[in-house]
C-alpha positions in Angstrom: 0.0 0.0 0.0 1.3 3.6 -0.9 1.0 6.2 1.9 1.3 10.1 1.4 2.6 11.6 4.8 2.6 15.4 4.4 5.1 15.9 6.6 5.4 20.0 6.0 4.0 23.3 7.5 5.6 25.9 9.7 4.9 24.8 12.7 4.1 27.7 14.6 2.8 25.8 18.0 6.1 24.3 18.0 8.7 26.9 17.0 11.4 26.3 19.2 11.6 23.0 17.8 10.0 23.6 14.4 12.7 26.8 13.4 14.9 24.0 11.5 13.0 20.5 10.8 9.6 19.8 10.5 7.0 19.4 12.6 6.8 15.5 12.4 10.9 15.2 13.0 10.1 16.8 16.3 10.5 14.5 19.0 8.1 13.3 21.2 8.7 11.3 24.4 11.3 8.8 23.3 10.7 9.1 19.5 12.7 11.5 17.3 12.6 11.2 13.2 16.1 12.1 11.8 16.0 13.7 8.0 20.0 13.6 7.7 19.5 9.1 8.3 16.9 9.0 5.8 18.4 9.5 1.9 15.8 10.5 -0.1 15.0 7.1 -1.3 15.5 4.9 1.5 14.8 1.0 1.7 14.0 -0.4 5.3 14.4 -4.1 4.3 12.9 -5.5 8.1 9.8 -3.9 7.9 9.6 -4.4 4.0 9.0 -0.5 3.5 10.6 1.6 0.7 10.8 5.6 1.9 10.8 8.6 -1.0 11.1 12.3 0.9 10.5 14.5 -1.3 10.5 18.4 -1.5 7.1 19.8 -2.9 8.1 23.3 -2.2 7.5 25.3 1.5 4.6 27.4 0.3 2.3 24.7 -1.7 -0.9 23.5 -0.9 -1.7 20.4 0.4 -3.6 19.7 -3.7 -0.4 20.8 -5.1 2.0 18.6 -2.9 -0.2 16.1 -3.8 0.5 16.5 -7.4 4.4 16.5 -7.1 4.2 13.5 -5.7 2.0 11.2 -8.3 5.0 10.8 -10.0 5.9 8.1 -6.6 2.8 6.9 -6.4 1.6 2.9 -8.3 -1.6 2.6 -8.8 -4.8 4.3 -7.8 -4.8 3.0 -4.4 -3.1 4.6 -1.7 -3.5 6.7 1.5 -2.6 10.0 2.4 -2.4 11.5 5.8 -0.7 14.3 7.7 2.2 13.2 9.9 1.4 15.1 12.7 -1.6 13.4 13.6 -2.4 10.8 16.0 -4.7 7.8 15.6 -5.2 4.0 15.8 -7.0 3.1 12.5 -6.9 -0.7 11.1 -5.9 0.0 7.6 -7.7 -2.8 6.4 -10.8 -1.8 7.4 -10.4 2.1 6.3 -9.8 0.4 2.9 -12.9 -2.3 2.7 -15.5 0.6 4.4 -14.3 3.1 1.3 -14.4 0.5 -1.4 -17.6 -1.2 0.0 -19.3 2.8 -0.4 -18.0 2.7 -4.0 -15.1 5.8 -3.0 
């Protein structure tokens, strides 16, 4: 499954921490996300995930990000979400509920 994690914005709540990475490299208890160990196309062979980053430009809209991106994208099945929210969602079920409703 191909996943879309807009992983942008300001980060104006957060400024002290957000005034050189974004908001979802920020850490958070124990967890911290590391842009310089991730290349921009990154393989992570244990959990059988392939990671693009990709620059879509600081002041485009989430449509327009969206756009830059097709381009990594196979297929016409994927999610997209914003990496600074929080939420326990069975992916499975997100999938069969949208494609059972014809979406």
């Amino acid at each position: 499954m191909n996943v879309v994690i807009f992983c942008g914005g300001i980060g104006a709540h957060l400024k002290e921490e957000t005034e050189f990475k974004p908001k979802p490299m920020v850490e958070i208890g124990d967890r911290l996300g590391d842009r310089n160990n991730l290349n921009f196309n990154s393989h992570i062979p244990e959990r059988g995930w392939n990671i693009t980053l990709a620059d879509t430009g600081y002041d485009a809209l989430k449509g327009a990000r969206l756009k830059r991106v097709e381009k990594y994208v196979a297929g016409d099945t994927f999610m997209v979400t914003c990496g600074d929210g929080v939420a326990s969602i069975d992916i499975n079920d997100l999938l069969y509920f949208h494609k059972s409703h014809g979406l």
